[in-house]
N, CA, C and O atoms as CSV, one atom per row, in Angstrom:
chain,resi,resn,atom,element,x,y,z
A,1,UNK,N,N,11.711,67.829,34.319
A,1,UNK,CA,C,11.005,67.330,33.175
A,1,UNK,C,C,10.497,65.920,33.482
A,1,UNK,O,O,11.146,65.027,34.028
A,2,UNK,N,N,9.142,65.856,33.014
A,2,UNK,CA,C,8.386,64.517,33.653
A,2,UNK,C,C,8.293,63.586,32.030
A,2,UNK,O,O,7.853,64.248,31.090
A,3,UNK,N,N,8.621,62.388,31.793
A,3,UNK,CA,C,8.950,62.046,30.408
A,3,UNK,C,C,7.400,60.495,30.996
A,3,UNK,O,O,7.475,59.638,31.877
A,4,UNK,N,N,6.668,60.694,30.364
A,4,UNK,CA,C,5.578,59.496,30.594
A,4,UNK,C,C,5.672,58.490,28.716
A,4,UNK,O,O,5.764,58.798,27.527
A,5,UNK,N,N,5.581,57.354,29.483
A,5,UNK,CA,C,5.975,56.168,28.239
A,5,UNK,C,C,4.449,55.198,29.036
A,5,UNK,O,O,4.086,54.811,30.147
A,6,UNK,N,N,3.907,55.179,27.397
A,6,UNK,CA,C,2.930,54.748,26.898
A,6,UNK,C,C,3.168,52.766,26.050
A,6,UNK,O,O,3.733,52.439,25.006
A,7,UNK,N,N,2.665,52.170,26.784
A,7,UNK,CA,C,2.947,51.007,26.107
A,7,UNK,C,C,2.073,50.432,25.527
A,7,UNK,O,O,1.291,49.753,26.192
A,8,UNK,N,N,1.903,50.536,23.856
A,8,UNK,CA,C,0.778,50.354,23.127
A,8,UNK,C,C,1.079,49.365,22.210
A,8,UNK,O,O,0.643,49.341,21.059
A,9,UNK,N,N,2.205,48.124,22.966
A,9,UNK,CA,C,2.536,46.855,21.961
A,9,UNK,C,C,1.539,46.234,21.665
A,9,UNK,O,O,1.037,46.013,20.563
A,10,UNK,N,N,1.146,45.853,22.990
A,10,UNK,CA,C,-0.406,44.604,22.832
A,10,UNK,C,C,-1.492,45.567,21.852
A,10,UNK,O,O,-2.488,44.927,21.512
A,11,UNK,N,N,-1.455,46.718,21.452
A,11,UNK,CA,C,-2.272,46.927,20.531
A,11,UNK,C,C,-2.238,47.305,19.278
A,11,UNK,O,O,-3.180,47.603,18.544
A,12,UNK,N,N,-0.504,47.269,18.946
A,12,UNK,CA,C,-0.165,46.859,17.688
A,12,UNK,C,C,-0.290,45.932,17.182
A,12,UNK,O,O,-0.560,45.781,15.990
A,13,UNK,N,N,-0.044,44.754,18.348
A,13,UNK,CA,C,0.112,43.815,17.878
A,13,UNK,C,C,-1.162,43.395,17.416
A,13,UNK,O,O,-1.172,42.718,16.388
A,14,UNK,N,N,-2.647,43.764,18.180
A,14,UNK,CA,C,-3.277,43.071,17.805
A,14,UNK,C,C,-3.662,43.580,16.604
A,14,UNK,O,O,-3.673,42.802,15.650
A,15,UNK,N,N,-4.014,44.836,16.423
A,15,UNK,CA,C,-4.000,45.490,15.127
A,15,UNK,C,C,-2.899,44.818,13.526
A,15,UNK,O,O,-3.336,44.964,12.384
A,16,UNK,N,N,-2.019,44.381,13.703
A,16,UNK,CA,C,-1.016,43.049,13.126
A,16,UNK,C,C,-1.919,41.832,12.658
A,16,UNK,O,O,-2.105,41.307,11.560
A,17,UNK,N,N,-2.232,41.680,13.478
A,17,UNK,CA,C,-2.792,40.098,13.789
A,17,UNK,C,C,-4.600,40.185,12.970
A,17,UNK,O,O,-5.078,39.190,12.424
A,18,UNK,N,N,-5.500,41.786,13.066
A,18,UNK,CA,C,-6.363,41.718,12.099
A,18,UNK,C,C,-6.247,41.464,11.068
A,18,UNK,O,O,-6.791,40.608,10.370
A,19,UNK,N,N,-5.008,42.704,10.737
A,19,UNK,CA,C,-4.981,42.767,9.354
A,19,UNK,C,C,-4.220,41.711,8.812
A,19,UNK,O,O,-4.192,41.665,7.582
A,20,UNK,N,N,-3.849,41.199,9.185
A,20,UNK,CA,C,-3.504,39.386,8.401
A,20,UNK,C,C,-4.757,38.538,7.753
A,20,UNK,O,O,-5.057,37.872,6.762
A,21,UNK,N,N,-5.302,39.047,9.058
A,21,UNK,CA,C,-6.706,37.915,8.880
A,21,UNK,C,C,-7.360,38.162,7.768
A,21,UNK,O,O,-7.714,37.377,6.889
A,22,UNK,N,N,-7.534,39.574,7.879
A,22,UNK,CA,C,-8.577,40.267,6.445
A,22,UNK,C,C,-7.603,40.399,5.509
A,22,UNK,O,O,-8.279,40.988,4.666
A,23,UNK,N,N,-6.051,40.253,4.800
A,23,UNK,CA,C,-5.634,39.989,3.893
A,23,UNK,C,C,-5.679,38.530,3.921
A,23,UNK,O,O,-5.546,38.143,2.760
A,24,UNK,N,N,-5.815,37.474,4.783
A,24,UNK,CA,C,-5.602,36.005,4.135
A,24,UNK,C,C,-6.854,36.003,3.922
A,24,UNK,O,O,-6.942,34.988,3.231
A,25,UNK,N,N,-8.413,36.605,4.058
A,25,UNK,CA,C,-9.591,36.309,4.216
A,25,UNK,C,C,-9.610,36.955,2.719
A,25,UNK,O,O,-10.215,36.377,1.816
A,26,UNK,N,N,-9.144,37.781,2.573
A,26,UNK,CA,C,-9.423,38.566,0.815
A,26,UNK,C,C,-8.415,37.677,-0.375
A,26,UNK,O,O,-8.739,37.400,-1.530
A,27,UNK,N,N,-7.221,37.376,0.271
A,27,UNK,CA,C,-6.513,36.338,-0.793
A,27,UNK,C,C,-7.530,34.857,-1.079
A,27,UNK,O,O,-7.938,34.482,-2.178
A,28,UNK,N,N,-7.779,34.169,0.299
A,28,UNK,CA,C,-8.881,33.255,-0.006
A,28,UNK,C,C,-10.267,33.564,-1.097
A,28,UNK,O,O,-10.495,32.627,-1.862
A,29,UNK,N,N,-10.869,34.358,-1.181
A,29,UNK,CA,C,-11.860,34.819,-1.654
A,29,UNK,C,C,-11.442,35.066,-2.991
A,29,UNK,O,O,-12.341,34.961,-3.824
A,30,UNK,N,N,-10.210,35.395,-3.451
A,30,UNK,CA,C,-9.851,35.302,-5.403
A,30,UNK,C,C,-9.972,34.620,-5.421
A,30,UNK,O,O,-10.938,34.101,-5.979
A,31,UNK,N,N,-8.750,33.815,-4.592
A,31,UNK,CA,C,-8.173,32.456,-4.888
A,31,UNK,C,C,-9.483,31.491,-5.170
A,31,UNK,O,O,-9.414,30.746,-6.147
A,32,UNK,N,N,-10.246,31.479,-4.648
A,32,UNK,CA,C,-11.453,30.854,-4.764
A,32,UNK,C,C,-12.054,31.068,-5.991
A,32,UNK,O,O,-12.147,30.110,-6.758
A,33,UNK,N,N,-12.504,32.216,-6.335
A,33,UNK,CA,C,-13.135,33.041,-7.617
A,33,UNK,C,C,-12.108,32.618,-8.344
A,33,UNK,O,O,-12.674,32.808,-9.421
A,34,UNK,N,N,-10.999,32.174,-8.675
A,34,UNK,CA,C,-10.169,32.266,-9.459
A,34,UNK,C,C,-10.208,30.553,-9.767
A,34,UNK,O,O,-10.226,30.072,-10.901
A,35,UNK,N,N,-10.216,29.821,-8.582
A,35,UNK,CA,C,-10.389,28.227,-8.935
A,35,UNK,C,C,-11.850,27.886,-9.305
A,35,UNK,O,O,-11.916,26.752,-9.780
A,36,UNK,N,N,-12.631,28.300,-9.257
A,36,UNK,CA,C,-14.238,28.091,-9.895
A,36,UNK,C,C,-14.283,29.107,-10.915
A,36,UNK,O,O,-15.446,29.485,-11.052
A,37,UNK,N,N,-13.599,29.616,-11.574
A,37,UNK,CA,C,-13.386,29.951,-13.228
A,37,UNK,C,C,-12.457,29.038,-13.911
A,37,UNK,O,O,-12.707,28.875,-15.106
A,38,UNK,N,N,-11.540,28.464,-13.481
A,38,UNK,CA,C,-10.589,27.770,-13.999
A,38,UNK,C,C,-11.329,25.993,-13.921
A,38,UNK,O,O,-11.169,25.058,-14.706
A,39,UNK,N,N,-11.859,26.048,-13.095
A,39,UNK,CA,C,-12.695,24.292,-12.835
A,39,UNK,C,C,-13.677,23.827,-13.879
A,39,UNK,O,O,-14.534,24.542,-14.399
A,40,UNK,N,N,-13.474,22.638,-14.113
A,40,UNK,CA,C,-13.861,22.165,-15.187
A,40,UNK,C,C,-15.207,21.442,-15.210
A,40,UNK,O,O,-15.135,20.282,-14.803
A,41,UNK,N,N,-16.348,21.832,-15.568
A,41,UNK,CA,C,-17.936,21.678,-15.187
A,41,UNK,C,C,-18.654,20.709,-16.326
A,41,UNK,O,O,-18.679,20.719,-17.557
A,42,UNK,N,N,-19.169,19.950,-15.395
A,42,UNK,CA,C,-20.172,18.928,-16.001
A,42,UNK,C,C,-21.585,19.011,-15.740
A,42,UNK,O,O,-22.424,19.203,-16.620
A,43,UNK,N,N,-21.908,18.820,-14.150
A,43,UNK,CA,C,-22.698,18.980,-13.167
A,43,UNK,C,C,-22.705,20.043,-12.761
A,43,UNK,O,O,-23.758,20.492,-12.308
A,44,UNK,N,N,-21.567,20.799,-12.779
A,44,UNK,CA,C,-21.618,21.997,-11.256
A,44,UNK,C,C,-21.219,21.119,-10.027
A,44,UNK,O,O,-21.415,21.636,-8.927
A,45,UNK,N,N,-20.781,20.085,-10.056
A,45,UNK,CA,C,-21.019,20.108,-8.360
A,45,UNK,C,C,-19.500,20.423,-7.712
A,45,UNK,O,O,-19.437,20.816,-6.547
A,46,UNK,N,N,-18.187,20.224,-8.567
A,46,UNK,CA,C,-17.363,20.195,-7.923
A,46,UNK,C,C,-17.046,21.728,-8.178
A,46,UNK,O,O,-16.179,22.151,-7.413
A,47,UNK,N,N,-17.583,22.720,-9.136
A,47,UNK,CA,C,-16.978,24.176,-8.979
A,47,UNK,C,C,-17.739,24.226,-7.967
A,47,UNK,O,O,-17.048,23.825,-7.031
A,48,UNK,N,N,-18.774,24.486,-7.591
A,48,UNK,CA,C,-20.139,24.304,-6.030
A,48,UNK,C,C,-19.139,24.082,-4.835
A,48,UNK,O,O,-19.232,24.700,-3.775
A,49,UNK,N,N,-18.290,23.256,-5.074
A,49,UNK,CA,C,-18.058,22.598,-3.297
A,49,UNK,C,C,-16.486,23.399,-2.956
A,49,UNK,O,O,-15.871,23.292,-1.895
A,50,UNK,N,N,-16.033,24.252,-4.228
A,50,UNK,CA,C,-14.689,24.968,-3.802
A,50,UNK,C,C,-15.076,26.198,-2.980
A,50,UNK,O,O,-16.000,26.991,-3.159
A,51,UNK,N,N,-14.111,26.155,-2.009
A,51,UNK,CA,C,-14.460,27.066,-0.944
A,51,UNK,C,C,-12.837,27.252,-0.435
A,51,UNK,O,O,-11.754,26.782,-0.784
A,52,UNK,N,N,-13.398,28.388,0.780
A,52,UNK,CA,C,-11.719,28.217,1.332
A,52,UNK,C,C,-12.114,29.029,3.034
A,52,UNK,O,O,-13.176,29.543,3.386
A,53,UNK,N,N,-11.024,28.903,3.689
A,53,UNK,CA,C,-10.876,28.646,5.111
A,53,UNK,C,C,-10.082,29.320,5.936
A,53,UNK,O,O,-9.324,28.499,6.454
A,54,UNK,N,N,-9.841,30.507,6.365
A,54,UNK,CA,C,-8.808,30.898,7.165
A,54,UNK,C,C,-8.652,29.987,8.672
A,54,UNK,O,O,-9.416,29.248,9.294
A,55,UNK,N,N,-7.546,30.363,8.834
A,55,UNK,CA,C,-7.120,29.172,9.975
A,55,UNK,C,C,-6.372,30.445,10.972
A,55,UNK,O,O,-5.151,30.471,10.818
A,56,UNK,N,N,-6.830,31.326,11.800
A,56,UNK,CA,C,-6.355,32.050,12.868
A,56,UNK,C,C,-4.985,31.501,13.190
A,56,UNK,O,O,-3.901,32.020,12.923
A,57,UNK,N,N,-5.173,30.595,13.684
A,57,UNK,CA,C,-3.882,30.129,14.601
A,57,UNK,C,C,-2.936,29.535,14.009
A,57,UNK,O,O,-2.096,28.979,14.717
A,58,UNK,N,N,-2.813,29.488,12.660
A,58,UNK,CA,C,-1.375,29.385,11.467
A,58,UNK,C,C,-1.305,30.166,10.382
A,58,UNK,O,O,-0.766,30.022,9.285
A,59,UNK,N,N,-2.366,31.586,11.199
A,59,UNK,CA,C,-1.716,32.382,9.884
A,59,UNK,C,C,-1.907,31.851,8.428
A,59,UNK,O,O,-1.001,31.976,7.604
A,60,UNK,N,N,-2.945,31.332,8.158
A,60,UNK,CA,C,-2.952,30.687,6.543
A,60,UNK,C,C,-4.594,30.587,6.354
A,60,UNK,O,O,-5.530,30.501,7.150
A,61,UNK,N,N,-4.490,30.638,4.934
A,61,UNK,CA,C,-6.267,30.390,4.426
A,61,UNK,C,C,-5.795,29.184,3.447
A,61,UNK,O,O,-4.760,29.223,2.781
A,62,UNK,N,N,-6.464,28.400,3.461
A,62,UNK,CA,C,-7.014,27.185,2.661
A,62,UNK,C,C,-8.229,26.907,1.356
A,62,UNK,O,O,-9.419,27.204,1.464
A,63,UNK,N,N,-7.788,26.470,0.521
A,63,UNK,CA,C,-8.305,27.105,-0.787
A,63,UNK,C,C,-8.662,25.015,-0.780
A,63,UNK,O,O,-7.921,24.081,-0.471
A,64,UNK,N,N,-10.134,25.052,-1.281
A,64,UNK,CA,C,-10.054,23.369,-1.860
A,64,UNK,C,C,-12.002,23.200,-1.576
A,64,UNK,O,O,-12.871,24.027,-1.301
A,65,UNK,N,N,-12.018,21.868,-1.792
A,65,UNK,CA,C,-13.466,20.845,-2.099
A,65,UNK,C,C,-13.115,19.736,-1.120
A,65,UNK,O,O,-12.172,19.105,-0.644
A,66,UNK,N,N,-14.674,19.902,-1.103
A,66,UNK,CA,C,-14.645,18.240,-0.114
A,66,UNK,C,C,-15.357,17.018,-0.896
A,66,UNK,O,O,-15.881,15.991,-0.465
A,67,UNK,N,N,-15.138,17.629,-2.511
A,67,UNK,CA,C,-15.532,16.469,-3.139
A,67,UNK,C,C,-15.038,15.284,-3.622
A,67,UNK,O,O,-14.075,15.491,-4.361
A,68,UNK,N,N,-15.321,14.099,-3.495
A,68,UNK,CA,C,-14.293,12.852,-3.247
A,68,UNK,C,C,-13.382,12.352,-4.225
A,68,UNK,O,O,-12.509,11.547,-3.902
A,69,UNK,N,N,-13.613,13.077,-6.288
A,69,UNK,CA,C,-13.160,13.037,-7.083
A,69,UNK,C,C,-12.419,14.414,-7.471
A,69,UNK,O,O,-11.610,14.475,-8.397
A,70,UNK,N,N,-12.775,15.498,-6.676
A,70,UNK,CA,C,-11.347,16.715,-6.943
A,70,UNK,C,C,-10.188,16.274,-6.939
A,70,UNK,O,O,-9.433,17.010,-7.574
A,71,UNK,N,N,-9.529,15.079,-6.347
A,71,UNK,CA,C,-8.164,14.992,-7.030
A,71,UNK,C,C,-7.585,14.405,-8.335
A,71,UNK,O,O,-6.573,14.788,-8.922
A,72,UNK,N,N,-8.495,13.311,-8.706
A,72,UNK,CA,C,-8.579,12.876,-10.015
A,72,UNK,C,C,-8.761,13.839,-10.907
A,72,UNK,O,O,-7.811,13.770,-11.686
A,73,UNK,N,N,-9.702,14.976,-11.308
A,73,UNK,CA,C,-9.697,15.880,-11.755
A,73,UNK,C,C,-8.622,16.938,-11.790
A,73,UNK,O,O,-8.159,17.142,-12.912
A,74,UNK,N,N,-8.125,17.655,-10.796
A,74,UNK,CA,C,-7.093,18.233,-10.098
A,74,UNK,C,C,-5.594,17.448,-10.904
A,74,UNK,O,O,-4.844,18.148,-11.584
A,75,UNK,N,N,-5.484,16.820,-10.819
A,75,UNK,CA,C,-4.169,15.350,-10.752
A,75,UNK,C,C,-4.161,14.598,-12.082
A,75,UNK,O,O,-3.113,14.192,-12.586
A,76,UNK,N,N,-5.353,14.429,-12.628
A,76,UNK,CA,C,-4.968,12.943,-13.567
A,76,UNK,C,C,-5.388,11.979,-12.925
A,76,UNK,O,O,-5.667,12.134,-11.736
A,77,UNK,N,N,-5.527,10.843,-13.497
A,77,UNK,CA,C,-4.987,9.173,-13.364
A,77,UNK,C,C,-4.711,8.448,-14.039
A,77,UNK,O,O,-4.383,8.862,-15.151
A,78,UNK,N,N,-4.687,7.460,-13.876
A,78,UNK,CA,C,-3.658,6.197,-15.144
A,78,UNK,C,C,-2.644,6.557,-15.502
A,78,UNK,O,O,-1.889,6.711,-14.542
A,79,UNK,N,N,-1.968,6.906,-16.919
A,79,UNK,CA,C,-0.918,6.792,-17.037
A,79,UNK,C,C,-0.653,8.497,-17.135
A,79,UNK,O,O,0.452,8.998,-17.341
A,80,UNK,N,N,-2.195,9.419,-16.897
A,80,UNK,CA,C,-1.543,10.587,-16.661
A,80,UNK,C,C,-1.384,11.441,-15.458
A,80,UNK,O,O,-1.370,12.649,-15.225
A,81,UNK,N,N,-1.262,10.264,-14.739
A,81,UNK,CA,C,-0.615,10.962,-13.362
A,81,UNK,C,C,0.073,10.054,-12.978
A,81,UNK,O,O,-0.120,8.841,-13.063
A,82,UNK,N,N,1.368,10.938,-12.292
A,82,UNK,CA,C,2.711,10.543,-12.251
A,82,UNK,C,C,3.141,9.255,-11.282
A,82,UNK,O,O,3.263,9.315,-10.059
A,83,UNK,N,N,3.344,8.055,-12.131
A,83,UNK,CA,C,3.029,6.723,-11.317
A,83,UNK,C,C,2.180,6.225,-11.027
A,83,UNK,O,O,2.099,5.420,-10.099
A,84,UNK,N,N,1.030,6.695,-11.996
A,84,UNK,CA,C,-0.396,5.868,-12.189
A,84,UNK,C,C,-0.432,4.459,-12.760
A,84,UNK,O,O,0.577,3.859,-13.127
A,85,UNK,N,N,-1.257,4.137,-12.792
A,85,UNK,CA,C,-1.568,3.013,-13.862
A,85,UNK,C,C,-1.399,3.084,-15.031
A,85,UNK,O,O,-2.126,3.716,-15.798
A,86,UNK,N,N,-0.182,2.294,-15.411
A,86,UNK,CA,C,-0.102,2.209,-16.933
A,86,UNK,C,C,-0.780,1.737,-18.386
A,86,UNK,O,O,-0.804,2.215,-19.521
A,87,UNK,N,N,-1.241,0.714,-17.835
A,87,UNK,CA,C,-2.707,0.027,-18.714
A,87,UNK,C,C,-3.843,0.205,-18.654
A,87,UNK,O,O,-4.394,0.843,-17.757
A,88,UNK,N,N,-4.407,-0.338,-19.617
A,88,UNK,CA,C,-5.922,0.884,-19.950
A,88,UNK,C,C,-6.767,-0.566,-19.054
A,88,UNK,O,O,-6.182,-1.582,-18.678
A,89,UNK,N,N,-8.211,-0.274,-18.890
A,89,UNK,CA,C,-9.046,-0.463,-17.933
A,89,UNK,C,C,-10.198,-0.372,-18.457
A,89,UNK,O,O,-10.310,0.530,-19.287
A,90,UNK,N,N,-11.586,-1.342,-18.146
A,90,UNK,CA,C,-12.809,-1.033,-18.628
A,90,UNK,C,C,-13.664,-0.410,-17.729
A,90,UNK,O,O,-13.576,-0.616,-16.518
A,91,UNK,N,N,-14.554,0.396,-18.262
A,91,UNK,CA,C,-15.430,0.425,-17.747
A,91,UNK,C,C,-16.862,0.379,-17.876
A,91,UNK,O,O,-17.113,0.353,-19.080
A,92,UNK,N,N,-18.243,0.349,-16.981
A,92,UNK,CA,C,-19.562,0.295,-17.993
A,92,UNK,C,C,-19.963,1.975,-17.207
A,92,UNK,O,O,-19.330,2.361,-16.224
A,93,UNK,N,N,-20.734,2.548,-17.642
A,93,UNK,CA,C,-21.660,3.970,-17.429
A,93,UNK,C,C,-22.973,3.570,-16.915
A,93,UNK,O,O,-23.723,2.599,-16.814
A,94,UNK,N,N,-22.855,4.956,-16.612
A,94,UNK,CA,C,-24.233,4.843,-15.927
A,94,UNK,C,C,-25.854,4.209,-17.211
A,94,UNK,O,O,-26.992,4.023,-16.781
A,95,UNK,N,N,-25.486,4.038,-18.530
A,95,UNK,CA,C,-26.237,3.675,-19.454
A,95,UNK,C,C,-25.984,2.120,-19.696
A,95,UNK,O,O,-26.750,1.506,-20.439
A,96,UNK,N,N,-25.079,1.577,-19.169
A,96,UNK,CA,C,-24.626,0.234,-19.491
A,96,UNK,C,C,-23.880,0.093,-20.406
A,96,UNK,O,O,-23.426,-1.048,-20.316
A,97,UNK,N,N,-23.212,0.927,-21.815
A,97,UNK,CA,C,-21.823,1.027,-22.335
A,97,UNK,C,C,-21.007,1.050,-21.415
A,97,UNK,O,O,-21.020,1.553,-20.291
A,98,UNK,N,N,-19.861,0.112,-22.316
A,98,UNK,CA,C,-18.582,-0.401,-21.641
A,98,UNK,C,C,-17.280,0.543,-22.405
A,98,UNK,O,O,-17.199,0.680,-23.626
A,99,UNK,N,N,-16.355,1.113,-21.460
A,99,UNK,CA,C,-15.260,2.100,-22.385
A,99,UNK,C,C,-14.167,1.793,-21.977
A,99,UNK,O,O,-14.027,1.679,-20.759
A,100,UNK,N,N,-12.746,1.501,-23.097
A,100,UNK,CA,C,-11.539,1.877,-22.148
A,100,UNK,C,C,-11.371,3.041,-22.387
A,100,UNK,O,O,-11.854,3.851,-23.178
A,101,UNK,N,N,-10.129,3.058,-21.100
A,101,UNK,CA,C,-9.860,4.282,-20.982
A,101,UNK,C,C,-8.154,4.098,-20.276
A,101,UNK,O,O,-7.801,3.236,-19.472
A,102,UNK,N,N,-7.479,4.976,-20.757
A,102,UNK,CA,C,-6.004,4.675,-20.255
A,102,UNK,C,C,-5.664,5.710,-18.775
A,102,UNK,O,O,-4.732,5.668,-17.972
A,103,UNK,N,N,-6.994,6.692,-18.879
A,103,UNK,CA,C,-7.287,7.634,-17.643
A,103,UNK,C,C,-7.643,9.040,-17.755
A,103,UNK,O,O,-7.702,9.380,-18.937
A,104,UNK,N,N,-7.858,9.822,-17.067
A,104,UNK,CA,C,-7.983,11.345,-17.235
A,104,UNK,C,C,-6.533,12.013,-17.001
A,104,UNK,O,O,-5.661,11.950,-16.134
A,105,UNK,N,N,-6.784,12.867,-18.558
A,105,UNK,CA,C,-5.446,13.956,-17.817
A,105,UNK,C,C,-5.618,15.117,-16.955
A,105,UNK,O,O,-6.547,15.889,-17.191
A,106,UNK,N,N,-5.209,15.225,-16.453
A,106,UNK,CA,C,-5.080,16.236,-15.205
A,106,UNK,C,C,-5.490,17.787,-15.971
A,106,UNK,O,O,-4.957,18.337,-16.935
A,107,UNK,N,N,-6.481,18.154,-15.240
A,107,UNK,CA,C,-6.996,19.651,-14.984
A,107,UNK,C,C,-6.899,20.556,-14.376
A,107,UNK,O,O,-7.958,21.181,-14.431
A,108,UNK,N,N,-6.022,21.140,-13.641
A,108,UNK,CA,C,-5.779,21.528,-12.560
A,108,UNK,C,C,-6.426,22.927,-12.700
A,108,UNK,O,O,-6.441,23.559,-13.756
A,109,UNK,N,N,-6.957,23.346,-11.533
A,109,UNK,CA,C,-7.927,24.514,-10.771
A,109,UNK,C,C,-7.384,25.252,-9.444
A,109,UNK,O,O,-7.222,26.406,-9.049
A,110,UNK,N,N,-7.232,24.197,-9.074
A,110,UNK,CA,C,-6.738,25.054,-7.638
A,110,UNK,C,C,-5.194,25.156,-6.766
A,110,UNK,O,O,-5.005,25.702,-5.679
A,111,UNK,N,N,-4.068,24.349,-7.749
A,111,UNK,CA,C,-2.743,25.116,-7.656
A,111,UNK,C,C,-3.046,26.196,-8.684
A,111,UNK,O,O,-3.131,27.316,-8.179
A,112,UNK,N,N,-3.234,26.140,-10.023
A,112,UNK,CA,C,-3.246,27.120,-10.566
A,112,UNK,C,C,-3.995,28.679,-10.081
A,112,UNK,O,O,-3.397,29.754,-10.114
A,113,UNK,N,N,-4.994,28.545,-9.771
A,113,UNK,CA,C,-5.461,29.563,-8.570
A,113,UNK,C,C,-4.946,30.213,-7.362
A,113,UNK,O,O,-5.641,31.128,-6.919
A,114,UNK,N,N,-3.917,29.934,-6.771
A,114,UNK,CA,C,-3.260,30.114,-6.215
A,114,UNK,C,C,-1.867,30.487,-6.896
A,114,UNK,O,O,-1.809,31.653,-7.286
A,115,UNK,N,N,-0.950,29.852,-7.067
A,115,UNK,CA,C,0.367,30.149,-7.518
A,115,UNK,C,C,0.543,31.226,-8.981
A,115,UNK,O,O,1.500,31.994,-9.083
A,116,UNK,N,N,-0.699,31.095,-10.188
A,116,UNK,CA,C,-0.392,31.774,-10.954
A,116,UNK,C,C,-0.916,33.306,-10.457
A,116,UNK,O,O,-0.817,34.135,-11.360
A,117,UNK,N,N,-1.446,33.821,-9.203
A,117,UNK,CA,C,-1.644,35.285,-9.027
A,117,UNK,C,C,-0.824,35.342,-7.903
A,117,UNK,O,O,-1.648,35.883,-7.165
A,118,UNK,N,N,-0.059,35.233,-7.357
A,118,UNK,CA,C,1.209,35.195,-6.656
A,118,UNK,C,C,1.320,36.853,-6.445
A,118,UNK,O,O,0.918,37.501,-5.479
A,119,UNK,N,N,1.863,37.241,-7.421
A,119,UNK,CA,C,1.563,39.268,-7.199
A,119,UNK,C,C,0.265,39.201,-6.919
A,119,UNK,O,O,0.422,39.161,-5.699
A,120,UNK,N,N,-0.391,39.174,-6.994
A,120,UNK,CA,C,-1.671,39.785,-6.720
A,120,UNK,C,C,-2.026,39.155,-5.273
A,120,UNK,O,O,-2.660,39.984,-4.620
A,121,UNK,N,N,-1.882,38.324,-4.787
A,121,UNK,CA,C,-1.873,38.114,-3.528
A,121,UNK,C,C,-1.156,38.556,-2.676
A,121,UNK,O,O,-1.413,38.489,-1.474
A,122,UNK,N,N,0.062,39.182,-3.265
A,122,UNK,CA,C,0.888,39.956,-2.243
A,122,UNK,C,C,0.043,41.345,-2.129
A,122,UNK,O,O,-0.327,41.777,-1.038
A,123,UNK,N,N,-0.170,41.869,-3.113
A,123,UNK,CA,C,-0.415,43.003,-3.349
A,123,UNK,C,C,-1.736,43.385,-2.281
A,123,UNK,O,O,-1.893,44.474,-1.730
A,124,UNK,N,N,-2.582,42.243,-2.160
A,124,UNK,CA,C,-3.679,42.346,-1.307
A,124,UNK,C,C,-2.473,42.092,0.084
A,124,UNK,O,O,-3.239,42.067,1.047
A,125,UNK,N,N,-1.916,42.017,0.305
A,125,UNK,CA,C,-1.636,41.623,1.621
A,125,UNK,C,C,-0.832,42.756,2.175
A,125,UNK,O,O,-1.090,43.219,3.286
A,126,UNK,N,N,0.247,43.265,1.338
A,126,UNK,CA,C,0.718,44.756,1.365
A,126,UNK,C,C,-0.218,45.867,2.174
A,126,UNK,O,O,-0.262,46.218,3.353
A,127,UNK,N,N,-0.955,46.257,0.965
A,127,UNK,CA,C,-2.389,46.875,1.249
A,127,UNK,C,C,-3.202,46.650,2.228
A,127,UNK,O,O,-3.981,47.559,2.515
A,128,UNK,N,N,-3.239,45.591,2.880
A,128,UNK,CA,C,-4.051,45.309,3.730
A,128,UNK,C,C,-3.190,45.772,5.135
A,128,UNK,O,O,-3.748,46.461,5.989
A,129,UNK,N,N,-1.751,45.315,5.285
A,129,UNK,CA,C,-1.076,45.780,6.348
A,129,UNK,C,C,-0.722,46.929,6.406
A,129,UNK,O,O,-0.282,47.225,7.516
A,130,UNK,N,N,-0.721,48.055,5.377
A,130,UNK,CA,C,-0.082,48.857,5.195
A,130,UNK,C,C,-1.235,49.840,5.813
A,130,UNK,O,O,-1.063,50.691,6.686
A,131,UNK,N,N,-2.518,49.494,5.107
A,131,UNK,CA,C,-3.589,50.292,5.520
A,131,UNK,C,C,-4.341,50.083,6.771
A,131,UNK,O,O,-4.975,51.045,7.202
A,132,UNK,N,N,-4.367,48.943,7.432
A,132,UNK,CA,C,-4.739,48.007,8.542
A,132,UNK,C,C,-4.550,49.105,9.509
A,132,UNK,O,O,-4.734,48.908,10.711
């Protein structure tokens, strides 16, 4: 009896290693849709600049803006974010009125986009390996 062994790791594995990609590439893509419904619009520009990022080589997608006030928005400031500035502050506008203000409270978009579909990101990721 002749017994022949087939070694088809390296192509599990890589088959592994797709289907990660296309479940972190489909979790990114709610997660996204999910933080530009939840983002809070004036302009458009900062729901506009949320995007997100798979990263191959750590296994992770990245959900966020490269706009320079998403964390103030995101976060708060002054006294409503945690160890802000406690006293209020003037300011003038783009019209030349002058306002205080003790700060913005926090809006958050994109932990909430992420952490509150938690099942549902598994669920894409299940599915994705299961069927991969």
């Amino acid at each position: 009896m002749e017994i022949k062994i087939t070694d088809n790791s390296g192509l599990a594995k890589d088959e592994m290693e797709a289907a990660v990609l296309r479940a972190l590439e489909k979790c990114g893509l709610v997660a996204e849709g999910y933080a530009k419904k939840l983002c809070p619009v004036d302009t458009g520009n900062l729901r506009n600049s949320i995007t997100h990022r798979v990263e191959p080589e750590e296994s992770v997608v990245y959900i966020g803006t490269n706009s320079e006030y998403a964390p103030y928005v995101e976060l708060g400031t002054g006294k409503y974010y945690p160890g802000g500035r406690q006293t209020p502050w003037v300011y003038q506008d783009a019209h030349g009125n002058w306002h205080l203000t003790y700060g913005q409270r926090a809006q958050p978009y994109l932990k909430p986009a992420v952490a509150d579909h938690g099942p549902q990101h598994r669920k894409i990721i299940e599915e994705e390996l299961k069927d991969g």
